[in-house]
One Martini backbone bead per residue (centre of mass of N, CA, C, O) as a GRO file, in nm:
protein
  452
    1UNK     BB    1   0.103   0.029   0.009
    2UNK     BB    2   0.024   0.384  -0.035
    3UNK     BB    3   0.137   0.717   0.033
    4UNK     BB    4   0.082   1.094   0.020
    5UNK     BB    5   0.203   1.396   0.011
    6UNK     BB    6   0.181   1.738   0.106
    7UNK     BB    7   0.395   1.983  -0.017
    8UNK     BB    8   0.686   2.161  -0.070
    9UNK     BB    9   0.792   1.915  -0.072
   10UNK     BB   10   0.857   1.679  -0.270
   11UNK     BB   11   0.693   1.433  -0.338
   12UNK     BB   12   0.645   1.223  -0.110
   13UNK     BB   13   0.675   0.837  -0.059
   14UNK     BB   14   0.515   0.587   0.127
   15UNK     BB   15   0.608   0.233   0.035
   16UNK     BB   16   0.488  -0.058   0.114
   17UNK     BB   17   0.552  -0.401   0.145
   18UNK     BB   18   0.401  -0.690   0.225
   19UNK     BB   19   0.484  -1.060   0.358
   20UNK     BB   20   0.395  -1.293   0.541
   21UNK     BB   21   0.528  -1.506   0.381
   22UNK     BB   22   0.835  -1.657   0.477
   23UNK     BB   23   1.149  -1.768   0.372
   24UNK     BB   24   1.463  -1.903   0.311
   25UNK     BB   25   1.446  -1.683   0.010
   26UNK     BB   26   1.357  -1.374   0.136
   27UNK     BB   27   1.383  -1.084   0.025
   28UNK     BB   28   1.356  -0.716   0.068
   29UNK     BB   29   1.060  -0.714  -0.133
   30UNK     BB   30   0.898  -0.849   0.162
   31UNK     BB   31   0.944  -0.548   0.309
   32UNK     BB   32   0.949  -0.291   0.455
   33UNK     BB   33   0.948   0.017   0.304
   34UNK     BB   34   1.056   0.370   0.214
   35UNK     BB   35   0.982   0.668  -0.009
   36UNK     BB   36   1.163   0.943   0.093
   37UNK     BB   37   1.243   1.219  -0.109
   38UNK     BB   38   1.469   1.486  -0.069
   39UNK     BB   39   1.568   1.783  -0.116
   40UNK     BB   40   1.878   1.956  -0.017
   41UNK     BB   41   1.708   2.231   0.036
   42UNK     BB   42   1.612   2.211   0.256
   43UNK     BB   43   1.485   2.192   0.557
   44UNK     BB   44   1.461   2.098   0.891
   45UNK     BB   45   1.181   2.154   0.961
   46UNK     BB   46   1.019   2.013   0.739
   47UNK     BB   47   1.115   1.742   0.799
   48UNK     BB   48   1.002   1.714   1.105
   49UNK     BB   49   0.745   1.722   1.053
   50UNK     BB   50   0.709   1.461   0.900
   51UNK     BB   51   0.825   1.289   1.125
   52UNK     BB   52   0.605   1.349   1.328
   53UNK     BB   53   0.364   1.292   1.127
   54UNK     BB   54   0.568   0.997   1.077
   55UNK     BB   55   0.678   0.749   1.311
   56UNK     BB   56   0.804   0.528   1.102
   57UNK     BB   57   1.012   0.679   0.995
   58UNK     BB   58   1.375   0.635   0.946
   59UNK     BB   59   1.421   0.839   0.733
   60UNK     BB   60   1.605   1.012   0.472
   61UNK     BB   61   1.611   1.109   0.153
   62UNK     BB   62   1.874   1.238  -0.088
   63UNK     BB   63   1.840   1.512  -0.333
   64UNK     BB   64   1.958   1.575  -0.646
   65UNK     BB   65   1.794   1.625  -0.902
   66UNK     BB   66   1.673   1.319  -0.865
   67UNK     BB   67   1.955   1.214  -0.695
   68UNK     BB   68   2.148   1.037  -0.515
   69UNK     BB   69   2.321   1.121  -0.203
   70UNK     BB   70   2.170   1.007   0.106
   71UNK     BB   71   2.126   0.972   0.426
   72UNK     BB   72   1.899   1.014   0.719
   73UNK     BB   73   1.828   0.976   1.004
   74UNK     BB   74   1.602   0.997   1.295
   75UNK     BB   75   1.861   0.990   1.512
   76UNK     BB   76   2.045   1.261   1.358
   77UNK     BB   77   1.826   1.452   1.370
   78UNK     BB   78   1.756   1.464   1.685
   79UNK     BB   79   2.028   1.519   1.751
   80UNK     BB   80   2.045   1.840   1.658
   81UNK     BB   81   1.805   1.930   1.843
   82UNK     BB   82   1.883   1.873   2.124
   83UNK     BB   83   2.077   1.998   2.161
   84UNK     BB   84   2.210   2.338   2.212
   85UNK     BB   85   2.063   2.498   2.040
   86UNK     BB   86   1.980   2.384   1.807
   87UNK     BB   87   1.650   2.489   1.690
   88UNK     BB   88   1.821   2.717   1.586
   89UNK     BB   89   2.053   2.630   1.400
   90UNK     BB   90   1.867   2.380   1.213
   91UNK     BB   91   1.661   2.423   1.109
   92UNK     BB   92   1.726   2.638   0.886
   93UNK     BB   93   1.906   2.420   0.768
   94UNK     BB   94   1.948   2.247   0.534
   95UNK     BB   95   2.027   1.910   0.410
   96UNK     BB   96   2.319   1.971   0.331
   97UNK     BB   97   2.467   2.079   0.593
   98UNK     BB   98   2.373   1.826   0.761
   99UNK     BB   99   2.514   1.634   0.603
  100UNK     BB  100   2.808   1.790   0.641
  101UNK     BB  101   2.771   1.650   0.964
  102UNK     BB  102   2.626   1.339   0.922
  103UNK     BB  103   2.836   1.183   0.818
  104UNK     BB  104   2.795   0.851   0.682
  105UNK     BB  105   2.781   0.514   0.693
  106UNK     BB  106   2.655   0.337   0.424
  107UNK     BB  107   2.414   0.115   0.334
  108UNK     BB  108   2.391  -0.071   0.010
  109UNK     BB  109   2.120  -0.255  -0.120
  110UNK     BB  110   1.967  -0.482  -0.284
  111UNK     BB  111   1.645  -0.613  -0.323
  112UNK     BB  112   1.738  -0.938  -0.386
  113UNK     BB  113   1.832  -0.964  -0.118
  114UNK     BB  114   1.853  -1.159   0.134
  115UNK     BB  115   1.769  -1.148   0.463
  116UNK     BB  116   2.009  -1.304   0.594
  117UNK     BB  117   2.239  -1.156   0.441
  118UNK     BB  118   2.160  -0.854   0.524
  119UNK     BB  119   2.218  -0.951   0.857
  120UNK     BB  120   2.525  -1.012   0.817
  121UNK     BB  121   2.558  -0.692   0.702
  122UNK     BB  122   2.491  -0.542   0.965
  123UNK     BB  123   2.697  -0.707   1.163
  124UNK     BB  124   2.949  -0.553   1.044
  125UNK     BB  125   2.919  -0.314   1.167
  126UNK     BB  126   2.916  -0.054   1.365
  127UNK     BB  127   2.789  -0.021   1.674
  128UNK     BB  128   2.687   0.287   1.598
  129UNK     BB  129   2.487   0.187   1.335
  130UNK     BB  130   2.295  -0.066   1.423
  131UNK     BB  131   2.021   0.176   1.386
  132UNK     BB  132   2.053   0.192   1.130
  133UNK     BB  133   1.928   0.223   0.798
  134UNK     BB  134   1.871   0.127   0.497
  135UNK     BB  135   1.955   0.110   0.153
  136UNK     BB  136   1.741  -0.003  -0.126
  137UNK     BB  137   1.809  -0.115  -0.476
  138UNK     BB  138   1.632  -0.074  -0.732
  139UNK     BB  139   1.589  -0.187  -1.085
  140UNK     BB  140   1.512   0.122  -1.099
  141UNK     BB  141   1.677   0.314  -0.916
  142UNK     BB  142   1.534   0.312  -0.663
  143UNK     BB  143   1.539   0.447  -0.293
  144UNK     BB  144   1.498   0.253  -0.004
  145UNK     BB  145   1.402   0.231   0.356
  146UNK     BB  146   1.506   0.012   0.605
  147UNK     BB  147   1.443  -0.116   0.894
  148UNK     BB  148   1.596  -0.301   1.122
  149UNK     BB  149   1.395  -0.397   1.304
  150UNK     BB  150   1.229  -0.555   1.091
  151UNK     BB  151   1.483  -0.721   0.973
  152UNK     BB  152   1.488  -0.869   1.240
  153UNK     BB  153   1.197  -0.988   1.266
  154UNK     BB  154   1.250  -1.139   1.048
  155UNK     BB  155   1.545  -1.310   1.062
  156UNK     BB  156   1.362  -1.444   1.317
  157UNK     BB  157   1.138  -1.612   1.154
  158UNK     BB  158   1.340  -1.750   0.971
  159UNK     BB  159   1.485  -1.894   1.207
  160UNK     BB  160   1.263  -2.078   1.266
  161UNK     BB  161   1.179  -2.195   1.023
  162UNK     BB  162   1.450  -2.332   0.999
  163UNK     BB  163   1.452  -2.493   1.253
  164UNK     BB  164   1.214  -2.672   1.179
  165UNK     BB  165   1.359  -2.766   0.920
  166UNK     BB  166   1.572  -2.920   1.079
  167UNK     BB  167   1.375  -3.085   1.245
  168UNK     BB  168   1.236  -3.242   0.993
  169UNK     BB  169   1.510  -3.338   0.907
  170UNK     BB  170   1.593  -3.489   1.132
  171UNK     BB  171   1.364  -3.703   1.118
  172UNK     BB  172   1.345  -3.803   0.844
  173UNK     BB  173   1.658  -3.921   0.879
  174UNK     BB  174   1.600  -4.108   1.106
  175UNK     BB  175   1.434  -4.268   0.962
  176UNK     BB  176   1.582  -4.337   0.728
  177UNK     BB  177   1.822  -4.468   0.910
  178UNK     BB  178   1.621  -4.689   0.992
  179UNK     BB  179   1.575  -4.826   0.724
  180UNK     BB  180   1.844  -4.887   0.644
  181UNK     BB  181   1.945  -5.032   0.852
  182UNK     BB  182   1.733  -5.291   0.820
  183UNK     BB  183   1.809  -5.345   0.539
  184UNK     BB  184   2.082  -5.399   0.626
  185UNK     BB  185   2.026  -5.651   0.760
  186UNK     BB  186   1.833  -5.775   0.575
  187UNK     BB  187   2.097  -5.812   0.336
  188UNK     BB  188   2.281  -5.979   0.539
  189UNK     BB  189   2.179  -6.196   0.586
  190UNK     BB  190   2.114  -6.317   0.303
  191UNK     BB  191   2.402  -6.259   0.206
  192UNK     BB  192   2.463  -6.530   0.420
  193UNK     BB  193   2.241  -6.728   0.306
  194UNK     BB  194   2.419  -6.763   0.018
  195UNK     BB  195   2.686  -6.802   0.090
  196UNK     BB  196   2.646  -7.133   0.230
  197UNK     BB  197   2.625  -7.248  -0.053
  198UNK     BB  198   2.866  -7.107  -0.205
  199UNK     BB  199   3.057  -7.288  -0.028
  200UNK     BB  200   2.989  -7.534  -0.116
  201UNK     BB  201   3.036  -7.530  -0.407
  202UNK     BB  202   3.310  -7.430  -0.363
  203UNK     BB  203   3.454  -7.654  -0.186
  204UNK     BB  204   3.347  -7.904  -0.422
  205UNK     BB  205   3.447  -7.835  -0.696
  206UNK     BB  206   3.744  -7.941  -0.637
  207UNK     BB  207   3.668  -8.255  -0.611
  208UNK     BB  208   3.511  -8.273  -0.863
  209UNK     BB  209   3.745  -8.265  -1.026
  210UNK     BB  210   3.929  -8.441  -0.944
  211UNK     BB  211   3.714  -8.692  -0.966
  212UNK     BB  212   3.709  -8.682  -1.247
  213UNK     BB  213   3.977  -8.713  -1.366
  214UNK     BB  214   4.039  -8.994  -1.249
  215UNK     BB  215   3.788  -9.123  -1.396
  216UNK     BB  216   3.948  -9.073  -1.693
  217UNK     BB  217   4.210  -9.251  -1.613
  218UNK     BB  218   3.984  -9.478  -1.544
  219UNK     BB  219   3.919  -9.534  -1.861
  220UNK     BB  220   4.179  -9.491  -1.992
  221UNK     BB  221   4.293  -9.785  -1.886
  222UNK     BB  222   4.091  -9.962  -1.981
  223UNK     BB  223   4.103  -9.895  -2.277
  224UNK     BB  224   4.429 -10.022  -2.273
  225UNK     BB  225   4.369 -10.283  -2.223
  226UNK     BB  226   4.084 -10.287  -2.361
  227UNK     BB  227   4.064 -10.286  -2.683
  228UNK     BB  228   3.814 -10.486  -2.704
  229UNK     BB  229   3.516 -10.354  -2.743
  230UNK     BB  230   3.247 -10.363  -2.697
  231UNK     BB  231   2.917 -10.290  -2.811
  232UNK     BB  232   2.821 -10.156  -2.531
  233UNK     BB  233   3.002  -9.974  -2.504
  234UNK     BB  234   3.008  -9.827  -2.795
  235UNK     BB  235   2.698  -9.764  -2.774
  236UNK     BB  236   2.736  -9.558  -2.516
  237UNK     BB  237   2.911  -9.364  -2.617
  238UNK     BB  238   2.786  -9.245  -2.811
  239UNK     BB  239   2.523  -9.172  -2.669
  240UNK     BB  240   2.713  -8.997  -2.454
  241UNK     BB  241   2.928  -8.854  -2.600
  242UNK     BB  242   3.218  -8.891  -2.517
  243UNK     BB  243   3.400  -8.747  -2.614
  244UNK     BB  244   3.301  -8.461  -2.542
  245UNK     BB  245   3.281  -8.470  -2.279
  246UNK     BB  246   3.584  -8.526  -2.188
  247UNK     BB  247   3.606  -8.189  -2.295
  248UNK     BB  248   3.365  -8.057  -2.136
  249UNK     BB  249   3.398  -8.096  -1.845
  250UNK     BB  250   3.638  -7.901  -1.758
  251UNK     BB  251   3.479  -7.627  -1.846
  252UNK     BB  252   3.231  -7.690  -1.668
  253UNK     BB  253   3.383  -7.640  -1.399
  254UNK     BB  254   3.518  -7.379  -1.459
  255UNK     BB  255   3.250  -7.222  -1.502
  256UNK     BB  256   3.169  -7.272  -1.200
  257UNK     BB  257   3.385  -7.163  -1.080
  258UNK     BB  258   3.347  -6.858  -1.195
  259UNK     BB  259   3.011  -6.817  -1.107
  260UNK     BB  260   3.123  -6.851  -0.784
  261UNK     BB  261   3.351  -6.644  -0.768
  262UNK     BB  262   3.139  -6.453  -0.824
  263UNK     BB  263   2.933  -6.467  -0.621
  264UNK     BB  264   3.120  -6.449  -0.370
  265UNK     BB  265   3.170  -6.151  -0.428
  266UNK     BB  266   2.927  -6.026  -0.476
  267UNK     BB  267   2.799  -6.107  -0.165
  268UNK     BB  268   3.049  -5.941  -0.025
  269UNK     BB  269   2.996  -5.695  -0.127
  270UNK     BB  270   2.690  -5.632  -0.027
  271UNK     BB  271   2.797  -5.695   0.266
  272UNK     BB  272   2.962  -5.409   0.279
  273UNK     BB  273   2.781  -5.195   0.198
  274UNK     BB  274   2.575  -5.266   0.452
  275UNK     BB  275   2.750  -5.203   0.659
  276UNK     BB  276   2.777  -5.163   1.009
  277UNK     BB  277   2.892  -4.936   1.189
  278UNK     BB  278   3.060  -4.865   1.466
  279UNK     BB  279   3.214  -4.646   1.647
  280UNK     BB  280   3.468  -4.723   1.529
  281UNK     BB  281   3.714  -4.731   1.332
  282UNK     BB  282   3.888  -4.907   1.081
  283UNK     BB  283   4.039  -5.099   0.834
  284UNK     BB  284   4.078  -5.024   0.482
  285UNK     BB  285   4.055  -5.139   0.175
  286UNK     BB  286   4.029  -4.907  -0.122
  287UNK     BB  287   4.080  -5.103  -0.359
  288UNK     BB  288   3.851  -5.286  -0.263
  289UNK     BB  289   3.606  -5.109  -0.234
  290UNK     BB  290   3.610  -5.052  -0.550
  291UNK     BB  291   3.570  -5.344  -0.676
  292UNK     BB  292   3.262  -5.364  -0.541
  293UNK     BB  293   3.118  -5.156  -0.677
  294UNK     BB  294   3.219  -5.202  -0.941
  295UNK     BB  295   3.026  -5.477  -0.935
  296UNK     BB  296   2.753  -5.388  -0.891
  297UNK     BB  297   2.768  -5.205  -1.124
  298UNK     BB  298   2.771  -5.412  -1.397
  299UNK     BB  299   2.431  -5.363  -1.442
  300UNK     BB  300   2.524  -5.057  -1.571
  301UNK     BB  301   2.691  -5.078  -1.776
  302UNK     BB  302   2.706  -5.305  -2.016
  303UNK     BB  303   2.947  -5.251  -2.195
  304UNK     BB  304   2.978  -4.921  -2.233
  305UNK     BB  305   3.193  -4.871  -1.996
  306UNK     BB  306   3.510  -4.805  -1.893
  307UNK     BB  307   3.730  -4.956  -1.652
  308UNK     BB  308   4.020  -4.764  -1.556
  309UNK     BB  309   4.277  -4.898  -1.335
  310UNK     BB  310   4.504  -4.716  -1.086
  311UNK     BB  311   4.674  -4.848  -0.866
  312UNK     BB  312   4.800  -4.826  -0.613
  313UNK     BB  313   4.994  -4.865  -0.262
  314UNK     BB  314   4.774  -4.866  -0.012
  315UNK     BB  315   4.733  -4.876   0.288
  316UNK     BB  316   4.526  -4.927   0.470
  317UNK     BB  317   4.255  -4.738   0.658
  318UNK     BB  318   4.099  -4.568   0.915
  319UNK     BB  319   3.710  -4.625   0.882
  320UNK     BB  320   3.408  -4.617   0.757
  321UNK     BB  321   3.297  -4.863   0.538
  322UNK     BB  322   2.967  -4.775   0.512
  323UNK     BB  323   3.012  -4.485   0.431
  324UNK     BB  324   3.267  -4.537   0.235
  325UNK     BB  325   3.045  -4.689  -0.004
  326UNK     BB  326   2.840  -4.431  -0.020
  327UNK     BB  327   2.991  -4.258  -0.158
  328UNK     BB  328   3.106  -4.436  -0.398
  329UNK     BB  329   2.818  -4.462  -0.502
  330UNK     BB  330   2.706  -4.187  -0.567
  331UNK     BB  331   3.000  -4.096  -0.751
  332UNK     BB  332   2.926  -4.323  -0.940
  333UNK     BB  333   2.680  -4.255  -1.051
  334UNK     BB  334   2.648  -3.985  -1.121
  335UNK     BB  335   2.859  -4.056  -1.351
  336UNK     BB  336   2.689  -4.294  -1.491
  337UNK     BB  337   2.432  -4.102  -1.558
  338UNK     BB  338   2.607  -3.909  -1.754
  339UNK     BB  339   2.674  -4.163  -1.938
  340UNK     BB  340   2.400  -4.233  -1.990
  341UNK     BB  341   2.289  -4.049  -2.097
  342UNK     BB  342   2.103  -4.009  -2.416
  343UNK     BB  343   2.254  -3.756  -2.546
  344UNK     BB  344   2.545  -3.900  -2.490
  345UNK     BB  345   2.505  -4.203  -2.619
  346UNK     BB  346   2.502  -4.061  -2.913
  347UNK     BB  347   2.720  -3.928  -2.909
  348UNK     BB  348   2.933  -4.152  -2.897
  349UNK     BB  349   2.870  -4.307  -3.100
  350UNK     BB  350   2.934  -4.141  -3.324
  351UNK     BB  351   3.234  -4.129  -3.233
  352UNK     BB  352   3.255  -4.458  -3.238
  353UNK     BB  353   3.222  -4.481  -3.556
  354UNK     BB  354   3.506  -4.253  -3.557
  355UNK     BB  355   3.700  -4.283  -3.363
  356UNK     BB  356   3.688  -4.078  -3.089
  357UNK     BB  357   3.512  -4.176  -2.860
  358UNK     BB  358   3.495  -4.351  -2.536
  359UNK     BB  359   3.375  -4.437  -2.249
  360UNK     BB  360   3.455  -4.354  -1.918
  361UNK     BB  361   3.681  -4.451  -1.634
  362UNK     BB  362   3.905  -4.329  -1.411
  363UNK     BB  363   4.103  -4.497  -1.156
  364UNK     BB  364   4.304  -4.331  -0.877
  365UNK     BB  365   4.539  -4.456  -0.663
  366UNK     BB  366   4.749  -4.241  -0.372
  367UNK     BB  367   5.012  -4.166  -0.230
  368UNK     BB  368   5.030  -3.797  -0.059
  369UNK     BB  369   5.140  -3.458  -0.044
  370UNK     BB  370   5.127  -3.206   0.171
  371UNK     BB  371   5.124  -2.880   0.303
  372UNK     BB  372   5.111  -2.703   0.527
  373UNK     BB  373   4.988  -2.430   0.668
  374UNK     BB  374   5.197  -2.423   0.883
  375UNK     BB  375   5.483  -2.378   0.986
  376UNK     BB  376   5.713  -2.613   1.053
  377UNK     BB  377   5.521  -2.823   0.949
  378UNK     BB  378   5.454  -3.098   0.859
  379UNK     BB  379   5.371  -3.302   0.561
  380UNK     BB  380   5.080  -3.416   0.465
  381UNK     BB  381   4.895  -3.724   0.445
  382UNK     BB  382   4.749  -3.905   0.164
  383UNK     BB  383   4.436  -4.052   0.024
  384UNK     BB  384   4.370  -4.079  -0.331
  385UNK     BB  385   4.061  -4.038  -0.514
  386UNK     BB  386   4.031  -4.081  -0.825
  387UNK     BB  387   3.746  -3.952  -1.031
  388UNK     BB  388   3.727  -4.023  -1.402
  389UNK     BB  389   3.558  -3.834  -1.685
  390UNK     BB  390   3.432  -3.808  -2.072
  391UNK     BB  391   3.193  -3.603  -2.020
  392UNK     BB  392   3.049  -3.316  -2.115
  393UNK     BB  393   2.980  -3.169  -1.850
  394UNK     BB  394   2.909  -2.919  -1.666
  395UNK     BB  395   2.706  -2.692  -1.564
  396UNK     BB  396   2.720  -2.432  -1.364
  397UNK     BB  397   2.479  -2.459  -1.228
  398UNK     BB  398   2.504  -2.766  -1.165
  399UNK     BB  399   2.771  -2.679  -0.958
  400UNK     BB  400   2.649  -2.497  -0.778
  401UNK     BB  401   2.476  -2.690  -0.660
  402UNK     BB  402   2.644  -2.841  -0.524
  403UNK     BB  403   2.811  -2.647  -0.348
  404UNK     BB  404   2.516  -2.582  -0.177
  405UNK     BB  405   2.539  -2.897  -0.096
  406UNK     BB  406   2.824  -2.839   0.087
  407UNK     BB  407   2.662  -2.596   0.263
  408UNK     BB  408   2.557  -2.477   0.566
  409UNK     BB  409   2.430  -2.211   0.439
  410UNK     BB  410   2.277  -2.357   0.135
  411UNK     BB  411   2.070  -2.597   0.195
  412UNK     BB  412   1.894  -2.782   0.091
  413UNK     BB  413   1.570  -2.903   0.104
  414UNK     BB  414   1.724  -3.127  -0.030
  415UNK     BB  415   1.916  -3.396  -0.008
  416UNK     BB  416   2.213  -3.460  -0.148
  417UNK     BB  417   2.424  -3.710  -0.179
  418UNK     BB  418   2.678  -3.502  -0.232
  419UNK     BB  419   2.589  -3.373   0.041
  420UNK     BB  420   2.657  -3.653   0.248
  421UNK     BB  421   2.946  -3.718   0.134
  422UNK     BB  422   3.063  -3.452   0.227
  423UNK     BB  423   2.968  -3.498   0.541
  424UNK     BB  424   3.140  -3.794   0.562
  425UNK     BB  425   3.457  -3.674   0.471
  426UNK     BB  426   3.480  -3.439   0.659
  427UNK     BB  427   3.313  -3.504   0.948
  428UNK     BB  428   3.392  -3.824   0.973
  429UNK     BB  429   3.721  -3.817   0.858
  430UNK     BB  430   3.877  -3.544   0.749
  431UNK     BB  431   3.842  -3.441   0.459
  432UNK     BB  432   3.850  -3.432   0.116
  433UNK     BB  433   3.578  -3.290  -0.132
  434UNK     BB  434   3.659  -3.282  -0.497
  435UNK     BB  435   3.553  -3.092  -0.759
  436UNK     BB  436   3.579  -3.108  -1.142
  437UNK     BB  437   3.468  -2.904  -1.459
  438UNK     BB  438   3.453  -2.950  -1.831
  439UNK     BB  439   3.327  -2.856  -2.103
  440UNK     BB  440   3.378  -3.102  -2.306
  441UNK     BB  441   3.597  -3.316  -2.110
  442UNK     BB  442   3.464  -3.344  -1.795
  443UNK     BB  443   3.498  -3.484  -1.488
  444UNK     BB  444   3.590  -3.498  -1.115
  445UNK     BB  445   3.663  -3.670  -0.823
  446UNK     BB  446   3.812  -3.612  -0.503
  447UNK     BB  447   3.913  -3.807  -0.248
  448UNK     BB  448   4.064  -3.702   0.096
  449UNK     BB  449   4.275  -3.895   0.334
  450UNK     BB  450   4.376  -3.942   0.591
  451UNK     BB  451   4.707  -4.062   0.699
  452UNK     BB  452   4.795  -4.211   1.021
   0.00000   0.00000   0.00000
């Protein structure tokens, strides 16, 4: 709603405009302000007149033919009248006179300025200004002023918000946390229990395969010595294709051999990803957990995308290794799902009709060294793990958007995998989780861990 006064004084205007409803990303456009614009030739008194009869007024904006000078709050102008004999001294001066005696440090903030970095920048201020008010410039360049106070209420108001979506967004993770955690005994279960089949199976096959050559070097001891055979056993043997069987049984059972030994892979794999981690961290083969994401992720590679490793020599190193599944599984998604979007695999398709490039991913593990922060402290050590793909790379949108969730100032409202990975890789084992895109070239992401 907007209001006009009538004076002598240029048509000044106090231009109001509120919302109830207040969100986490609401800016300045949505708080009370004032257009209150005066000429610099004015006086002190004509201003007085009208600060009396609209008391909430914080302040007048100075204009000089049209255009902005400054600022003068209501209680700067209030210091010159109560002086001693101020109202003789000021009433008559200027508005010109007057703001070069209260020349002050002006905060001019734009009206996009969310309510929260607003306040964020008002605590920045010298103790002094604390309550002096805002002047917020909008898109067609007219400056209005906001009251500090206002500003308080409203980001005292999204303050609550916050609170409470913080606390609503730690319900439902606790609720999923406890339901992961169920899932993941019930699949630990499972994988105990497919396991102890696969382990007969595993632990006969070696007896199996011993004890078929056996037989068949007594079926051919049987065949040296008796030279004549009978007509029932060579008519067995056509039957039942005895030269090929003599052939194919050793193939068939290396093949048994090998679809148990990825089995019990698998069911392995499948046993760590879900695994509960315990109070304290364990050590852990970085490069077998990555073996293991690997072998899971299997059924959605297709054989379209190069799993190409560079594995260091990385000793143990002491981690959660339930959550550090958790994190390597993501950041394998994200790469795969990237890679294998429709747009993504026509274009490798055309590319690779001309030999031009193959879908692929680079995984590369060692122990590096950086420097430290402080002087004369020595060297950090760490386990370097970078997962590199040759994707069109990410618009800066999308980085943005990674960035915000990594940010627990810009957190979005929903939680998403790789801002959860950086909240495990960050604060629950000290390490550092570093992504970086290049369109047309490709993605990294870096996972940095201390090696103590």
């Amino acid at each position: 709603m907007s209001q006009q006064f009538t004076s002598a004084i240029s048509p000044p205007i106090v231009s109001i405009t509120s919302n109830r409803y207040l969100s986490l990303e609401s800016n300045l456009q949505e708080l009370l302000m004032y257009d209150f614009g005066v000429d610099i030739s004015c006086t002190g008194a004509e201003v007085a007149n009208y600060l009396e009869k609209y008391p909430r007024l914080p302040g007048i904006i100075l204009l000089e033919r049209g255009k902005f000078m400054g600022m003068i709050s209501r209680r700067r102008l209030l210091e010159f009248f109560i002086r001693p004999f101020g109202q003789d001294l000021f009433a008559k001066a200027t508005l010109n006179e007057l703001y070069s005696y209260a020349r002050t440090e002006i905060l001019l903030i734009p009206e996009t300025t969310t309510i929260l970095t607003a306040m964020q920048h008002t605590l920045k201020r010298s103790p002094e200004l604390f309550a002096e008010p805002i002047v917020v410039q909008t898109d067609t360049n007219i400056y209005k002023l906001l009251d500090i106070h206002d500003l308080n209420l409203a980001a005292w108001q999204i303050r609550g918000i916050e609170t409470q979506v913080r606390y609503e967004r730690s319900q439902a993770q606790m609720i999923q946390n406890d339901k992961m955690a169920r899932l993941g005994r019930l699949v630990d279960g499972v994988a105990h229990e497919i396991l102890d089949p696969v382990g007969f199976i595993w632990g006969n096959l070696t007896y199996i395969s011993k004890y078929s050559q056996d037989l068949l070097k007594l079926i051919a001891a049987y065949a040296q010595e008796l030279p004549h055979d009978s007509a029932i056993i060579n008519h067995l043997k056509e039957e039942i294709e005895f030269d090929f069987l003599e052939e194919d049984l050793s193939k068939a059972l290396a093949s048994a051999h090998t679809g148990a030994e990825r089995l019990k892979k698998l069911v392995t794999s499948l046993q760590n990803f879900c695994h509960i981690d315990e109070v304290y961290p364990k050590p852990v083969d970085i490069n077998a957990c990555l073996d293991g994401i690997i072998l899971l992720l299997k059924s959605r590679l297709k054989g379209e995308i190069d799993i190409i490793k560079k594995y260091g020599k990385i000793p143990p190193i002491s981690c959660f290794m339930g959550q550090l599944h958790q994190v390597l599984m993501n950041i394998f998604s994200q790469t795969v799902d990237s890679l294998l979007d429709e747009a993504v695999r026509q274009q490798f398709q055309q590319e690779c009709r001309n030999n031009i490039n193959q879908p692929q991913i680079v995984i590369t593990t060692a122990v590096i060294s950086q420097a430290a922060n402080q002087p004369n402290a020595p060297d950090s050590r760490w386990v370097c793990i970078s997962i590199v793909d040759n994707s069109p790379g990410m618009s800066e949108e999308s980085q943005k958007q990674i960035l915000d969730s990594f940010s627990t100032e810009k957190r979005a409202d929903i939680e998403t995998s790789l801002g959860v990975s950086y909240r495990i890789i960050t604060a629950r084992h000290g390490g550092k989780l570093n992504f970086r895109s290049q369109v047309g070239v490709g993605t990294e992401f870096k996972i940095l861990l201390p090696l103590v």
